[in-house]
VOTI-421280 format. One record per residue (C-alpha): x, y, z; residue in one letter; residue number from 1. Coordinates in nm, 4 decimals, always signed. Layout:
BEGIN
<pt <X; Y; Z>; 'a'; NUM>,
...
! end
This chain:
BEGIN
<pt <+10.9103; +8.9395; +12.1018>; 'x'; 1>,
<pt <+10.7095; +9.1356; +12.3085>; 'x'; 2>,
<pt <+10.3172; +9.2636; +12.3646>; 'x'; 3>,
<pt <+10.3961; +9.5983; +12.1267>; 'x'; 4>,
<pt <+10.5353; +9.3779; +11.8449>; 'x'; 5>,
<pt <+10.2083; +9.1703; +11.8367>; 'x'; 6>,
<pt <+9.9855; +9.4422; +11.8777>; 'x'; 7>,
<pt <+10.1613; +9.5981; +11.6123>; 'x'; 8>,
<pt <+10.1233; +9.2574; +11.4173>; 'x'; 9>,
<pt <+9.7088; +9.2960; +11.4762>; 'x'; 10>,
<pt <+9.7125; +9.6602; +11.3880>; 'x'; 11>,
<pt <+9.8915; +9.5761; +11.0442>; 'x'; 12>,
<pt <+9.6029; +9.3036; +10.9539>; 'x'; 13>,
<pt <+9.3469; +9.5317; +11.0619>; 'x'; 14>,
<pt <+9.4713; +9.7885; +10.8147>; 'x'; 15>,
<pt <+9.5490; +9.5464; +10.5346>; 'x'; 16>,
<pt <+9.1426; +9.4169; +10.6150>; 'x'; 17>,
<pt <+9.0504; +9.7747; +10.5501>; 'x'; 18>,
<pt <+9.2354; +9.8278; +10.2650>; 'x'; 19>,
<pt <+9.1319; +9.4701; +10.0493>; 'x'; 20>,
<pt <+8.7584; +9.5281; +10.2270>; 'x'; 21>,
<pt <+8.7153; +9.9167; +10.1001>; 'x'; 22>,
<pt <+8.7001; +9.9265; +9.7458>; 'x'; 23>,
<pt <+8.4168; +9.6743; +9.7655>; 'x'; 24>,
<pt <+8.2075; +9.7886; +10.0687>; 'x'; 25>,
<pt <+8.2371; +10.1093; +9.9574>; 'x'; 26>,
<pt <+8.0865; +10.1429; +9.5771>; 'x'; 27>,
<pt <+7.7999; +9.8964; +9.7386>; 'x'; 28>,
<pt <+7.7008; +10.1690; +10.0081>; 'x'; 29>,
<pt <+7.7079; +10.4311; +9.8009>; 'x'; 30>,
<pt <+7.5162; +10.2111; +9.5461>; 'x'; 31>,
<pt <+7.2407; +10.0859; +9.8445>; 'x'; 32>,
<pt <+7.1805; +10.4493; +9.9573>; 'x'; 33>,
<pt <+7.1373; +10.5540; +9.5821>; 'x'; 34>,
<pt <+6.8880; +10.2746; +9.5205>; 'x'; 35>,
<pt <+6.7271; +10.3053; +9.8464>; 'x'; 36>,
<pt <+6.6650; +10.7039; +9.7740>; 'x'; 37>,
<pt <+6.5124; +10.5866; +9.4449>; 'x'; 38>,
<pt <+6.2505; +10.3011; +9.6050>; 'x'; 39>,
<pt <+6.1591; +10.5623; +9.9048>; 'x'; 40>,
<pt <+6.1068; +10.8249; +9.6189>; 'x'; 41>,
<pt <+5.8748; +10.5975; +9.4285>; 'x'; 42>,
<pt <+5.7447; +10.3919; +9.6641>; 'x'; 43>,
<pt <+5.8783; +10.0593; +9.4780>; 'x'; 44>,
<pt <+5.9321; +9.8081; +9.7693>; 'x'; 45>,
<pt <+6.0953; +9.4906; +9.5771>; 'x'; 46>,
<pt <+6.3890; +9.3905; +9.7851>; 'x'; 47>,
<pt <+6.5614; +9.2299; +9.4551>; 'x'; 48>,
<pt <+6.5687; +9.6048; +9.2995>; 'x'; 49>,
<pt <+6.8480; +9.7117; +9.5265>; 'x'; 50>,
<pt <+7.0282; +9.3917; +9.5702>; 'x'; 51>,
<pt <+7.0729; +9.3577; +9.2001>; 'x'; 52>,
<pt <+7.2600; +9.6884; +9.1282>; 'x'; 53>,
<pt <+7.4618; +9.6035; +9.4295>; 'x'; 54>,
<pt <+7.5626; +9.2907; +9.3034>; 'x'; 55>,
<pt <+7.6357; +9.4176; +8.9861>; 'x'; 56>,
<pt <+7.8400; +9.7531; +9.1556>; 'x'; 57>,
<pt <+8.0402; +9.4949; +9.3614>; 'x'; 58>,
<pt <+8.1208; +9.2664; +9.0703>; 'x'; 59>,
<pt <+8.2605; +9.5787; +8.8432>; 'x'; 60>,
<pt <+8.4441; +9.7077; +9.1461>; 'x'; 61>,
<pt <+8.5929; +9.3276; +9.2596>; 'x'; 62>,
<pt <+8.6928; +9.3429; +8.8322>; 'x'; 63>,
<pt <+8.8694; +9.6712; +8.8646>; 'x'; 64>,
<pt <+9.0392; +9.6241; +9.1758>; 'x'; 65>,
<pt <+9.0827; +9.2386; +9.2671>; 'x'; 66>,
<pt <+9.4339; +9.1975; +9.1602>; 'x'; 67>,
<pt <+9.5544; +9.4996; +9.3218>; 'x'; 68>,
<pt <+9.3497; +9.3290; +9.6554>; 'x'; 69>,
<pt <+9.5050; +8.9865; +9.5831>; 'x'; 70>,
<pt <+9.8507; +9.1545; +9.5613>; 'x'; 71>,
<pt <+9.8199; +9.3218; +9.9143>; 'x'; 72>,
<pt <+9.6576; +9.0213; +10.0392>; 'x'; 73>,
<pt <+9.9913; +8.8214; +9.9273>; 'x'; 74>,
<pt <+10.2640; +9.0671; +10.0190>; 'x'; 75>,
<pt <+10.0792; +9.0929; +10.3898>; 'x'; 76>,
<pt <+10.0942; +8.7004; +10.4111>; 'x'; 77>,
<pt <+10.4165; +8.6862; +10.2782>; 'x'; 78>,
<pt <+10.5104; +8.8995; +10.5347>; 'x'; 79>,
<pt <+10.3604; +8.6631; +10.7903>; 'x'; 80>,
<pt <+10.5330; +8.3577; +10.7203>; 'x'; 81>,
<pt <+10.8614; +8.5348; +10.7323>; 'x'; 82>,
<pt <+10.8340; +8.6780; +11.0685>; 'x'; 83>,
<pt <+10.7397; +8.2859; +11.1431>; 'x'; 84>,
<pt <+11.0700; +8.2367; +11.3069>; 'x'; 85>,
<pt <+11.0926; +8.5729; +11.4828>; 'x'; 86>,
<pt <+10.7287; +8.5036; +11.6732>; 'x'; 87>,
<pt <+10.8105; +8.1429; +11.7696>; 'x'; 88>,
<pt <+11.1267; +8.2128; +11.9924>; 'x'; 89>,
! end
């Protein structure tokens, strides 16, 4: 097995990182920027009034899309532990 195959190996967790990581971190920007338009536009600075709505953003979106993430996060490791034997010789 050579250097391309396990660079290859990286690249596929770093996209399967993006993928599970997105449709939380995502939805939770978009909600912090909304939020932090609102405080700057009235001049509310609790720190718990954006962290709240975040939470809650994140928990709906983990809802939604968690099995889909646990079902990419299983096929990728899975995939793993079968090419066990061909990265050991």
């Amino acid at each position: 097995m050579g250097a391309d195959e396990y660079i290859g190996i990286a690249q596929h967790g770093l996209w399967v990182l993006a993928l599970a990581s997105a449709p939380l971190l995502i939805p939770a920007l978009v909600a912090g920027v909304l939020f932090g338009m609102i405080q700057a536009a009235t001049s509310i600075n609790e720190q718990t009034l954006s962290f709240v709505p975040k939470l809650i953003v994140v928990g709906i979106c983990l809802a939604i899309f968690g099995g889909s993430i646990m079902m990419l996060l299983a096929d990728f490791t899975r995939e793993m532990f079968a090419r066990i034997p061909e990265v050991a010789r």
